[in-house]
N, C-alpha and C positions, 0 to 999 in steps of 0.2 A: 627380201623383206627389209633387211638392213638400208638396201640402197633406196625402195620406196619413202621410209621412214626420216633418212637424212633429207631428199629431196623435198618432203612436204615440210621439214624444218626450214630447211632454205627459203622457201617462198612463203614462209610463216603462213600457212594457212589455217583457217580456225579447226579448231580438234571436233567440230561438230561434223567436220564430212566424214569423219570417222564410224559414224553413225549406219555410213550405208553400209557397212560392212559388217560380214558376220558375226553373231559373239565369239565363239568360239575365237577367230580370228581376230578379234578385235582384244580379246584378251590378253592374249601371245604377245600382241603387238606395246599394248602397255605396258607390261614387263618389262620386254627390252627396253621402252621410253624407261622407265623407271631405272633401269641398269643404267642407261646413257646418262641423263640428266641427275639424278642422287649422288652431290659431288661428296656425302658425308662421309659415305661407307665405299667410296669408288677412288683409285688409283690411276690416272691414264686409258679412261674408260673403261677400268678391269676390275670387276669385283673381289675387293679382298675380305677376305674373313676370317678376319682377327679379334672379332670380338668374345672375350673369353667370360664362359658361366662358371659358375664355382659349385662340385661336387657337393652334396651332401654330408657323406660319408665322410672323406679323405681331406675335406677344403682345400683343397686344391682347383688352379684355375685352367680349364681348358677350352679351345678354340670346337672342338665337337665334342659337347657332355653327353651327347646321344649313344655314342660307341663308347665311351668313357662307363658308362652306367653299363653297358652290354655286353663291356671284357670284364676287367676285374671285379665288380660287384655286380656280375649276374646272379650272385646269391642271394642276395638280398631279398627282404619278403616283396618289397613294393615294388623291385625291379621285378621278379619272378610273377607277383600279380600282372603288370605291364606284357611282358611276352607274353603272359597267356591269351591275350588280342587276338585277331589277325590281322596281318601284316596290313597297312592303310586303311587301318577301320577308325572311326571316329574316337572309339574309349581308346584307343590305343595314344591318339595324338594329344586328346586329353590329358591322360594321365603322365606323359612325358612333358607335356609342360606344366603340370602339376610340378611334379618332383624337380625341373629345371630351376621353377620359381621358387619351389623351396630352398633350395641349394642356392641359390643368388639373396634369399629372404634372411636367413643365418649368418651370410656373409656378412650383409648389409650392417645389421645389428651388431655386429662385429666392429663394425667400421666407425658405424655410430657411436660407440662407448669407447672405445680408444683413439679414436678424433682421428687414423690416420689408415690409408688403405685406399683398394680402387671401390669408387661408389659402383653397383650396378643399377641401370635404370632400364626401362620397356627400350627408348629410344634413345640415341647417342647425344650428347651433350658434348656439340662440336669447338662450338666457339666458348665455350669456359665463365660463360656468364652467368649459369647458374648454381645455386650448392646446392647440399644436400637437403637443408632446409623446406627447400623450395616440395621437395616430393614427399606423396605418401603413399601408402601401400594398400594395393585393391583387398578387399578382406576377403573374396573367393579366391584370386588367383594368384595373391601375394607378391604381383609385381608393381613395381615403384612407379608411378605416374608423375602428373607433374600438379599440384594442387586445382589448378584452375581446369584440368581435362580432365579428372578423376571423375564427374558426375556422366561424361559422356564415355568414361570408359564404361562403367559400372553398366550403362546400357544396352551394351553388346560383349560383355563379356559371356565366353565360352562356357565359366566354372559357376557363371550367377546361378543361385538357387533359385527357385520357383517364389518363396515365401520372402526372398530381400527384399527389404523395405528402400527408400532412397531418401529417407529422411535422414538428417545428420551425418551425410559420408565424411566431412573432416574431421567429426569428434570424434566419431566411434573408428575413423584410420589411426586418428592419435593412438588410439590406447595398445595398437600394437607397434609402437616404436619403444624401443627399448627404453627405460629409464634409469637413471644413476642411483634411487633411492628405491628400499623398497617398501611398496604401499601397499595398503591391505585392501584386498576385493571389491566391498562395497564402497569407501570412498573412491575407489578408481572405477565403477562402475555408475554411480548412480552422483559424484559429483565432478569429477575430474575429465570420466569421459563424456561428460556433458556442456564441458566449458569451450568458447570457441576456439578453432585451430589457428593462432598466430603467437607469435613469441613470448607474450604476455602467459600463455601459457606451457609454452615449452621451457621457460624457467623455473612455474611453480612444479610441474615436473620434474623438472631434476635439483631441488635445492631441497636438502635433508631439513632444513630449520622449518621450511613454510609445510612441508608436507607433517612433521609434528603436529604444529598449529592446525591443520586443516582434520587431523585424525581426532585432538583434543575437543574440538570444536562437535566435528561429526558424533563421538562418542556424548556429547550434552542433546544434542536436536536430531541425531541418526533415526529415531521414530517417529519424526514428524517430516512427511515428503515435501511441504511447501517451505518448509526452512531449509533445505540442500538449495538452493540457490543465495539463501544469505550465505552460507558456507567457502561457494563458491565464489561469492562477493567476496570476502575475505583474503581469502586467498590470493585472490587476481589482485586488490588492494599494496598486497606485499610483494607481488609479482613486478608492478610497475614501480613499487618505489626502488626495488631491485636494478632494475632498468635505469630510473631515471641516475643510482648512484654510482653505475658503471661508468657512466658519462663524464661523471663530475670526478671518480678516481680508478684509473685504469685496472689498477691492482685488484679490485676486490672483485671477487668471483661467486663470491655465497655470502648469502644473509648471516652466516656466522662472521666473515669478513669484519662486518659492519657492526656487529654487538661487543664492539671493544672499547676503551673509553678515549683511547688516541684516537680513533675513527667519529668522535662524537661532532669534531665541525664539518664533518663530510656530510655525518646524517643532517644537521641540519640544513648542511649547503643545500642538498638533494630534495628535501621537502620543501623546498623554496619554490627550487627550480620546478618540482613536479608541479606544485600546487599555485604554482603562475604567482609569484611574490614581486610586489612592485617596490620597490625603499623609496622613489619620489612620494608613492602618496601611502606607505605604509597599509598595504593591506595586500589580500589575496584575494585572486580570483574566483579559488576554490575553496574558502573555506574551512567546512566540513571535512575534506578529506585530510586536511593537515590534522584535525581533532582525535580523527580516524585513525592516522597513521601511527599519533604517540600512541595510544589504547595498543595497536598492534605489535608497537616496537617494545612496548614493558609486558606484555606475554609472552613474546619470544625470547627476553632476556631472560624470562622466570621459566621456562622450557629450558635453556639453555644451563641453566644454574642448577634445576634437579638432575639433567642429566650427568653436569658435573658431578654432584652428588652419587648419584647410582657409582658414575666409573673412577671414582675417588678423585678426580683430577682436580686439584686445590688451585692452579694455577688459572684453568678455566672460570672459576668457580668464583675466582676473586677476582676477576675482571666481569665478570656479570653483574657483580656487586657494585662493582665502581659503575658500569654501567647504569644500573639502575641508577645509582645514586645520582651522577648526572642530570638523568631527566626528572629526578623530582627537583633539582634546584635549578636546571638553567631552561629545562622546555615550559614552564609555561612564561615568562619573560621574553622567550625568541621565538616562539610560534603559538602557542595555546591563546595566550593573553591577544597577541594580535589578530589571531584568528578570529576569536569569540566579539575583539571588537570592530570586524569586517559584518559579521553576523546582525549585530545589535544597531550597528550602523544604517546598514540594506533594510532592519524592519521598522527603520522611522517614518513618518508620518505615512503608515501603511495601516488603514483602518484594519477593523475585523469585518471580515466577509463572511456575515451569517447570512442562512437561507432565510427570504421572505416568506412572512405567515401565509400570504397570499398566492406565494409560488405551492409552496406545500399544502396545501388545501387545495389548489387546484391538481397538482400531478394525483393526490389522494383520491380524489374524486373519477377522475382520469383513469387512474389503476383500476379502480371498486368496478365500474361499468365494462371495463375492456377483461377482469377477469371474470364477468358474469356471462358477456357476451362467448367466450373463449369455452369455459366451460360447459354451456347448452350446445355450443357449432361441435365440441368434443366427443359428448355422448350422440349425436344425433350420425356424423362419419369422424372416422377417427383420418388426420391426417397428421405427417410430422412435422411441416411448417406449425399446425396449429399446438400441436404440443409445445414445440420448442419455444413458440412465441406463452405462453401459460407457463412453463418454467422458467422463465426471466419475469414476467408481469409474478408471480407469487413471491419470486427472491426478493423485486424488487421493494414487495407492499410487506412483508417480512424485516427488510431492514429501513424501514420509512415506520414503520409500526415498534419498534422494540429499540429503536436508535441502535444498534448492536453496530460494531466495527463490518466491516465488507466482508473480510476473509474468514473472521468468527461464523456469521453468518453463512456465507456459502458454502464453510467446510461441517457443515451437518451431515451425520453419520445417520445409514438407517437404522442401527444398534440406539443412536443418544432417541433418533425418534420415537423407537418401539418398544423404550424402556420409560418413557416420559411420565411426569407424575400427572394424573389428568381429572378431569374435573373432581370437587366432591370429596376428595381424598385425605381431607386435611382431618385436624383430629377434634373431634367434639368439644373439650372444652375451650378451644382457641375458637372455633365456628363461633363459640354463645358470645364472645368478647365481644365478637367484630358487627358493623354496623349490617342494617340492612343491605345498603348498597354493594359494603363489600361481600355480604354474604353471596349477593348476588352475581358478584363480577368473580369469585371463588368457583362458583358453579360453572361458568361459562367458558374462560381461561385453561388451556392446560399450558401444561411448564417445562421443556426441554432444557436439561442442564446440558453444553457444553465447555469445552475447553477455549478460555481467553486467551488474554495474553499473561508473558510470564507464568504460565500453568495455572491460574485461575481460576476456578469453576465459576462461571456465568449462566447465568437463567436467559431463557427465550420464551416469552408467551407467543400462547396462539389463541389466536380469534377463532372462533367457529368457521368464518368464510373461509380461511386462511385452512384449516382443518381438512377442510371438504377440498378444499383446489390441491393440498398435497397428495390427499388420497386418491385422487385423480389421477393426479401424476403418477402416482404409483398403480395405478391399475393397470397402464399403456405401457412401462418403460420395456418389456419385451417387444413389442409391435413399435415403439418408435427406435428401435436398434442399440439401446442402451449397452455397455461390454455385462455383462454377468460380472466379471470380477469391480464393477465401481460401484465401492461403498458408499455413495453419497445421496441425501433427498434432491439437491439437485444437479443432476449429471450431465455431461455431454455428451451426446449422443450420435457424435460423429468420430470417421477414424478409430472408432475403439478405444477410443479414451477411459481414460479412469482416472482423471481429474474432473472436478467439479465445472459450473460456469461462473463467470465472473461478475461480482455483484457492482462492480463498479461500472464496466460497460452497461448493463441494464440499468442503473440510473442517469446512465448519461444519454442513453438511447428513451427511456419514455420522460425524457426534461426536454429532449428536443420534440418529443412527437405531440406533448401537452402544452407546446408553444409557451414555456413560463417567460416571467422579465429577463429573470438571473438564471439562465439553466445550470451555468457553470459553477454555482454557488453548492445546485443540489450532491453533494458528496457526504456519503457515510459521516466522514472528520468533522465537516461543516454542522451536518444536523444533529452529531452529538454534544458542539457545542453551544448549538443552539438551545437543545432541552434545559444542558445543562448553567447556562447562561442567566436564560430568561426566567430559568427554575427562583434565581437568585431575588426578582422581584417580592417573591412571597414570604420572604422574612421565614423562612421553615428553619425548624429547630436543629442542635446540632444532630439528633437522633434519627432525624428524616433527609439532613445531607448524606451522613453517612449510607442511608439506604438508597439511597438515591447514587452516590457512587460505588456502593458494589454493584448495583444493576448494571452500571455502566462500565464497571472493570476496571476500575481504577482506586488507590488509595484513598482518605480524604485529604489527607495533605495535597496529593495531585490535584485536585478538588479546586482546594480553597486556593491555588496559584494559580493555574492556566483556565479553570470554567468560571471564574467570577464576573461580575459584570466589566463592559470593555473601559479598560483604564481613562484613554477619553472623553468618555460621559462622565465619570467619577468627578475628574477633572475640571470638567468644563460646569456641570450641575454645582456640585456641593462647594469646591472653592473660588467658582463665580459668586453663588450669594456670597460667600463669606467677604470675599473681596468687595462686593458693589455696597455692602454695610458697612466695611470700612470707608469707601470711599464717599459714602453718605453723610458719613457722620453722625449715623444714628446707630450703630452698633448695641450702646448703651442700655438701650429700651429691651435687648434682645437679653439680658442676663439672666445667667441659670435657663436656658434653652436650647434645643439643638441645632445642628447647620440646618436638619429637614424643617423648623420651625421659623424660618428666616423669610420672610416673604417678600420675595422681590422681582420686581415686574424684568423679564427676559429683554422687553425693548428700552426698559430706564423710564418708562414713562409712570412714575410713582403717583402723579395724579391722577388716573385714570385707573377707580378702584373697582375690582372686578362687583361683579352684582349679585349680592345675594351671597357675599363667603360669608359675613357674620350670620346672616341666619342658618349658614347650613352649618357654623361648627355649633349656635345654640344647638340647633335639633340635632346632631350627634349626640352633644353634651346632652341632651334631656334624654336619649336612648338609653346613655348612658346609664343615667340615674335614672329609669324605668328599669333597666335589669337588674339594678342593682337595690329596688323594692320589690322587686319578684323574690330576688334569693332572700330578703329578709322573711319573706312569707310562705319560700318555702322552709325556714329554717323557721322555727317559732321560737317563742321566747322560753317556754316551757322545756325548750331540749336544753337551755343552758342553766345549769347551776348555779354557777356565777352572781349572782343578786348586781355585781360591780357591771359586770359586762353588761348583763341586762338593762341596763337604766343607761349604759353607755348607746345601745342598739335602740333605744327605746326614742333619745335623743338625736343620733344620726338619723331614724328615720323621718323625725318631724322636721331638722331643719332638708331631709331632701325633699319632703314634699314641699315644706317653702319654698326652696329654691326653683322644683317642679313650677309651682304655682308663679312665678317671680318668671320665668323664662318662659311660661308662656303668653303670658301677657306680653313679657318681650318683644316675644317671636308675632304676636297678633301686631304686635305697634309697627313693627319693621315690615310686613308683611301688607300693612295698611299706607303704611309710608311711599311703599317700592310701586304701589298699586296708584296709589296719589298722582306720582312721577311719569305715569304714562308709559314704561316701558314695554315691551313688545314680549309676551310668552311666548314658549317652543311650544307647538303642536307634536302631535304627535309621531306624523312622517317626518316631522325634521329631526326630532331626535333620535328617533332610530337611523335615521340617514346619518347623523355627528357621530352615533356608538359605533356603526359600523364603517367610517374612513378612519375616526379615528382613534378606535379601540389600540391602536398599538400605542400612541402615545402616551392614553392613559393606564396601560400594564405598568410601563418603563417611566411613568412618572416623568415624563417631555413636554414641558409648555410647547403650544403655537408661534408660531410667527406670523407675519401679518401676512408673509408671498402664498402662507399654507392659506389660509382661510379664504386670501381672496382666489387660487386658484380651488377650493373647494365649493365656494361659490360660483365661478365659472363652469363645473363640471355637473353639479347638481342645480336641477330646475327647484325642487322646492326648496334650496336656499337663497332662491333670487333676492327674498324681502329683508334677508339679515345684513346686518353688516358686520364687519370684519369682528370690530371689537365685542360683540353679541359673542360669535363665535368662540372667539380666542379664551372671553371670563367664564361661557359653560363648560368648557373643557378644564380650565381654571377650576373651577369648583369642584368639577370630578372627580380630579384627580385628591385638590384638597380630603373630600370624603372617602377616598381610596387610604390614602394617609393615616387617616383619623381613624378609619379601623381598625387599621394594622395595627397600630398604639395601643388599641381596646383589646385586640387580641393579644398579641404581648404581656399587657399588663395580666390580661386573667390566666396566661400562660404561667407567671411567675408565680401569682398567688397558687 
């Protein structure tokens, strides 16, 4: 067999003629191949067998652990289980490599934590090009693999259970390598052994300083499952500045290293380097994480400073101090300060990208009809495509309807739903206060309080429609495969999850399927800016901002800084008039007046005066002074005592009816006047055609340009006969009596 074997090597013939031969025979014959040509574990063509396993028991290492186990620890329970076999039976070979691996598994870890010793591995590491690093260990049969072949061993391993999963084989191998620190179960289970398998992480494992931080942390957010990944952010954060400061000074081994205050131009060297620092043009790469990294470096000092504390050590304790002290005086000068102005730099002339009124009316419209549709195809056969697509279409019209944050949103509990306050509920005499309307919307609205942000209590209304599509959803979620253990309204339904689904992929998914302008615009962040933005037009009091940002979860101070209207327009509106006044030279005529009262044409064209604003502030002003003789009549003269006041009330009324009478005449002469002149009225399809292109202008208080009107013109057939400037002064004027009420209202506000 030998001499057949050499002879087809000679003539190199293909290993397929191999084929014609029998298995059995063919078997035999690849062995010996395998003897002849395996130069790893071969001698002069001679198999040696010197690769030694390490007892269990005794740690000691032998070239056959099999007789080793079956002389002097044939006592043993698990050796004693093992003989009760029979001799070449499957449990029997099982279970001696069980216990071989064990006994190699204990070494290992051995080896691991005292840096010195022989590694064992599955297969020989001939040429010395790998470490230890490199392997990790099968979790059935606890032998050492090589990271990149672990997923293909897991597939045919011997010891595999029935019920292993092959999800996450390098996280969940990490957590059985030994560690230098020790960590407590649930951070090592639920964030540590979920972080990826590469160095980054094999340092926050074994440095005593970061695994504090990451337990201090876990103890603040340990109840909340979607914050174990910020955790783990963290963590991995001080992992790589670790990294990057080995680089920079050989010596330091542990994040303790680094919190001394000689080591202070090391930390900043290293945040430099980590966070890509340029000295030609003074800025960073990154940022953020330089922002990130001091935050992280003055917690760890303050960890490091109580633990001094606890072990009295004065010496540690005053160098944490100095440390500290440090970075309040020289870190924001040598990175904070530069950071922040890399930050502020990158967001210049970077408009605000709110969502279009017209995107979000349309995807609303969109949503309304696809969960109607979704809903009847539901009850009529139940399918889980159709489900799964109705719990994304509900998530999505839920967070488009309540502005709420994404993950606020999708992490609704069926506890917060089936405790919720619901229609009707409220208490009699607040019901008598409130208006018709709100009685009405009272009635119809229930109120899910969840958890915001910063521990929060936030409200979530629900619409009726919205009502009936959850309870849907919840009729089906055993028939669509829901896990019994996920506590959420809405779940995933695949894999056995018991996590939620993502409300940000379903807004990004029906923004592309409702064909908007801007899809990328429609995000959670975006449309709460939006509310709270455009909320800003309406001059609301401070009592109605404030409710307006609890609903939204956020302070008023956060309010009045980042949702007010976008700095830009401020800019360009209110200190252009102010500017093109000056530059007029007629500022003068404006005295005792506001910037809003400055009237100035956006194209500079001051001779070209819009048509019909004096008559519409008289007829405001005579609105004015019509309600303002209604309150005298509802208020009679008889209710006031006063004899002084009365003869005062008695006299403002006669001269506002003069004045009444004096403005309408006015308004007739001006009115007769403008009629005289020939100019062309809006019918009625055209003005609903101008309130509907351009209703947003007139919210936001935006003069026209001339490109807008005459491409409005272009676009719309019954504005063929206008021309631009028609256009430009009704909008003009709209806006104007937009203005003018708010004033009206304000003023009777303050009275």
């Amino acid at each position: 067999m030998l001499l057949m074997i050499q002879m087809m090597t000679q003539c190199r013939l293909s290993f397929h003629l191999l084929l014609c031969i029998t298995p059995k025979f063919r078997k035999k014959i690849q062995v010996v191949m395998a003897y002849l040509f395996k130069n790893s574990n071969n001698k002069d063509g001679v198999r040696v067998w010197d690769k030694k396993h390490f007892c269990l028991y005794c740690h000691e290492g032998y070239t056959n652990i099999t007789k080793h186990y079956f002389g002097p620890h044939k006592n043993e329970t698990e050796v004693q289980r093992i003989l009760s076999y029979p001799v070449k039976s499957e449990e029997r070979r099982l279970g001696l490599l069980k216990l071989r691996n064990s006994g190699d598994y204990h070494h290992n870890t051995d080896v691991l934590k005292t840096g010195s010793g022989i590694f064992v591995t599955w297969t020989r590491n001939e040429d010395n090009k790998l470490s230890p690093e490199d392997y990790l260990p099968c979790e059935d049969c606890l032998g050492f693999f090589l990271k990149s072949n672990l997923w293909r061993h897991r597939r045919v391993c011997s010891l595999r259970k029935n019920d292993t999963h092959m999800k996450h084989l390098r996280s969940e191998a990490n957590l059985l390598l030994p560690a230098s620190v020790d960590v407590c179960d649930a951070l090592q289970k639920k964030v540590i052994g979920h972080m990826k398998a590469d160095k980054v992480t094999q340092v926050v494992r074994n440095d005593a300083t970061i695994i504090r931080l990451g337990e201090k942390l876990f103890q603040k957010h340990g109840h909340l499952p979607h914050l174990f990944v910020y955790v783990s952010q963290k963590m991995r954060e001080l992992g790589r500045f670790l990294l990057s400061a080995r680089e920079v000074d050989t010596d330091i081994n542990s994040l303790a290293d680094v919190l001394k205050p000689e080591k202070f131009p090391t930390v900043l060297k290293s945040t430099r380097h980590l966070c890509g620092y340029s000295c030609s043009e003074n800025k960073f790469s990154n940022p953020s994480l330089a922002l990130k990294i001091g935050h992280l470096l003055k917690k760890c000092a303050m960890i490091q400073k109580a633990n001094a504390l606890m072990t009295e050590d004065t010496s540690l304790g005053s160098k944490s101090d100095a440390f500290l002290s440090l970075c309040e005086m020289e870190w924001t000068d040598s990175v904070s300060g530069m950071a922040l102005q890399t930050l502020s730099t990158a967001k210049m002339n970077k408009g605000q990208l709110l969502p279009l009124t017209e995107d979000i009316k349309k995807v609303q419209e969109y949503l309304k009809e696809k969960s109607s549709n979704l809903t009847e195809s539901l009850k009529k056969t139940f399918t889980k495509e159709t489900w799964n697509t109705l719990n994304q279409v509900t998530l999505a019209r839920l967070v488009l309807f309540n502005r709420r944050r994404g993950g606020e949103a999708e992490r609704i509990t069926l506890k917060d739903y089936q405790e919720r306050q619901k229609s009707g509920s409220c208490l009699k005499d607040i019901e008598e206060s409130l208006s018709p309307m709100e009685k009405a919307l009272c009635s119809t609205f229930e109120r899910v309080e969840i958890r915001g942000k910063r521990g929060r209590i936030v409200p979530v209304l629900l619409t009726t429609t919205l009502q009936k599509s959850i309870e849907c959803l919840m009729k089906y979620r055993d028939a669509a495969g829901v896990h019994v253990d996920n506590k959420y309204v809405f779940p995933r339904s695949s894999f056995d999850s018991l996590n939620p689904i993502r409300s940000a992929d379903c807004l990004r998914r029906f923004g592309r399927e409702a064909k908007l302008t801007v899809p990328e615009n429609l995000t959670s962040t975006q449309l709460r800016k939006h509310v709270a933005t455009v909320s800003q037009v309406l001059n609301l009091t401070k009592n109605d901002l404030e409710n307006i940002a609890g609903f939204l979860g956020h302070d008023i101070a956060v309010h009045r800084s980042f949702y007010r209207l976008p700095q830009e327009t401020l800019q360009v509106a209110r200190m252009g008039r102010l500017l093109t006044a000056f530059d007029n030279g007629d500022v003068a005529r404006y005295s005792g007046k506001s910037i809003e009262e400055i009237q100035v044409d956006e194209d500079l064209e001051l001779d070209d005066q819009p048509e019909g604003g004096d008559e519409l502030l008289h007829g405001i002003e005579l609105e004015q002074s019509e309600s303002s003789d209604n309150d005298m009549e509802n208020h009679p003269l008889d209710a006031n005592p006063n004899p002084l006041k009365r003869s005062n009330q008695t006299e403002g009324s006669c001269s506002a009816k003069r004045s009444k009478s004096a403005k309408e005449s006015s308004l007739s002469e001006r009115s007769h006047h403008s009629t005289r002149k020939g100019q062309i009225k809006l019918n009625k399809s055209q003005e609903e055609c101008l309130r509907q292109v351009f209703q947003e202008n007139v919210k936001l208080r935006k003069e026209l340009k001339r490109n807008e009107c005459d491409k409005a013109i272009a676009a719309h057939s019954c504005l063929k006969k206008l021309e631009w400037k028609k256009i430009k002064n009704t909008i003009h004027n709209w806006i104007t009596r937009e203005k003018i009420k708010t004033k009206i209202m304000m003023k009777g506000q303050e009275k």
